[in-house]
C-alpha positions in Angstrom: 18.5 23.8 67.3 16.4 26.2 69.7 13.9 28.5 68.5 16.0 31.5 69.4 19.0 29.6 67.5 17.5 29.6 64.9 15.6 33.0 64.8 19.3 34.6 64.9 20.8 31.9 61.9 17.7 33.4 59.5 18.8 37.1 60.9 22.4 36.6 60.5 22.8 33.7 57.9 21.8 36.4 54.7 24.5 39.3 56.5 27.0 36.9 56.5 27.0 35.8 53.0 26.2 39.2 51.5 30.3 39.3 53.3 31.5 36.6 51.4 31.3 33.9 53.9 29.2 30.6 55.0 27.6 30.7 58.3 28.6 27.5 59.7 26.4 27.5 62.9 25.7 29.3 66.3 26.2 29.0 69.6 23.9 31.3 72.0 25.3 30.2 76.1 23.0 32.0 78.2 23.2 33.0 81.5 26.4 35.2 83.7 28.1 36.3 80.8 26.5 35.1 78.0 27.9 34.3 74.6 26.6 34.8 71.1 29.5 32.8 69.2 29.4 32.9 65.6 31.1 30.2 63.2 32.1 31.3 59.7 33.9 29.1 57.0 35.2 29.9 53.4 37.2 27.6 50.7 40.2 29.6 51.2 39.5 29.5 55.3 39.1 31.9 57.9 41.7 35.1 59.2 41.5 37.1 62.0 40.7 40.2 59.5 37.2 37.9 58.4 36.3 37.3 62.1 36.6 41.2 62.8 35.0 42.1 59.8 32.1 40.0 60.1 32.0 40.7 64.0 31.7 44.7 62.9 28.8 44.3 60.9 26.8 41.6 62.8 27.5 43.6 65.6 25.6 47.2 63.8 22.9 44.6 62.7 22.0 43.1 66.3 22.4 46.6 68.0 19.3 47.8 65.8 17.6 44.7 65.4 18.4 43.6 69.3 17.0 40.0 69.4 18.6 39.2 72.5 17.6 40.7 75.8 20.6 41.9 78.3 24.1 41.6 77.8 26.0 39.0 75.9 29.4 39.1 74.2 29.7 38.6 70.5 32.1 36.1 69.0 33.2 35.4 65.9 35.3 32.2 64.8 36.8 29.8 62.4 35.0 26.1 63.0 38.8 25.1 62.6 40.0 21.8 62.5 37.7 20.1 64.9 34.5 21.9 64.0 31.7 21.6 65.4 28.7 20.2 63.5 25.4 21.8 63.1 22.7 20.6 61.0 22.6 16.9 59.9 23.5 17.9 55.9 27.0 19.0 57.4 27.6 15.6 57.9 27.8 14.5 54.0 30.6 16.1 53.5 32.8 14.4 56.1 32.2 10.8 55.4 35.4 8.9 56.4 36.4 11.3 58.8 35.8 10.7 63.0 33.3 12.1 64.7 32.7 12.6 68.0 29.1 12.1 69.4 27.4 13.4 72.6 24.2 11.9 72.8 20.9 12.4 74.5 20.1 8.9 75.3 23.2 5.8 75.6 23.2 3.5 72.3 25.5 0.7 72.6 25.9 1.4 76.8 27.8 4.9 75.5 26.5 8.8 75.7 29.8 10.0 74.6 31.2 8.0 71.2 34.2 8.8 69.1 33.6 6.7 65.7 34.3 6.1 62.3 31.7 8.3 59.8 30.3 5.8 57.3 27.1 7.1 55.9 24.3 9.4 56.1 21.3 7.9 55.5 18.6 9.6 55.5 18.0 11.1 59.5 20.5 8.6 60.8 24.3 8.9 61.2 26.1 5.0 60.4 29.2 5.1 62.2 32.1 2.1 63.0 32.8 1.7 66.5 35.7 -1.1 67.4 34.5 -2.4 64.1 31.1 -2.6 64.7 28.1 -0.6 62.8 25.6 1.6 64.4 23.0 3.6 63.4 22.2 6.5 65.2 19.0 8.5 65.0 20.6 12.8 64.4 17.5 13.3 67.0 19.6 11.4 69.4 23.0 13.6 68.5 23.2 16.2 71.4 26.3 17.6 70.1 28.8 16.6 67.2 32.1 17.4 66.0 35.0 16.3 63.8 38.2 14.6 65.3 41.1 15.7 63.2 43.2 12.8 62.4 47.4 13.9 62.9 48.8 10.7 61.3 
């Protein structure tokens, strides 16, 4: 997570639950038209009515806080069904389940892996792949996110 990530997780993270909700992560795409996406979860899931609401007040707290310099357009979602994954102890939850994996270096000749979730143990992901085990250091993980299965 980069530093200015996470500066804007420990401005937002205590909004957004006071609302009722989990901040699940953040995406901050700089550049032409950059993007401050926010993803928000509950038990009972996400409406379009949390996303506005949530986008209101974040929104009021960044204009008098403003932590980012320039323009940028403010989004608010659901993770939804494919969610991305954040922080390594989001992973526990979703044992099981695929996973797909960009990496920052190739294990197993691969950058880009869809696998089987087996274990979290301690900083390393196990995952099946074509029936075979690997470990996989979370430093490595570039990007993550679930693979719904539709069967």
């Amino acid at each position: 997570m980069s530093k200015r990530t996470e500066q804007l997780k420990e401005l937002l993270a205590p909004l957004v639950e006071d609302l009722g909700y989990t901040l699940w992560g953040i995406q901050y795409l700089q550049g032409r038209g950059a993007v401050l996406r926010l993803f928000i979860d509950h038990e009972d899931g996400i409406s379009v009515d949390d996303c506005a609401r949530v986008s209101n007040e974040v929104s009021g707290l960044l204009d008098v806080e403003d932590p980012i310099p320039g323009e940028y357009n403010l989004e608010v979602s659901s993770p939804g069904l494919d969610r991305p994954l954040f922080e390594l102890s989001q992973f526990d939850r979703y044992q099981g389940e695929d996973v797909q994996l960009t990496l920052l270096a190739p294990i197993a000749g691969k950058r880009k892996i869809t696998a089987t979730l087996v274990a979290v143990d301690g900083d390393t992901l196990e995952v099946t792949l074509d029936g075979e085990t690997l470990r996989v250091p979370y430093s490595q993980v570039d990007r993550a996110r679930l693979k719904p299965r539709f069967d």
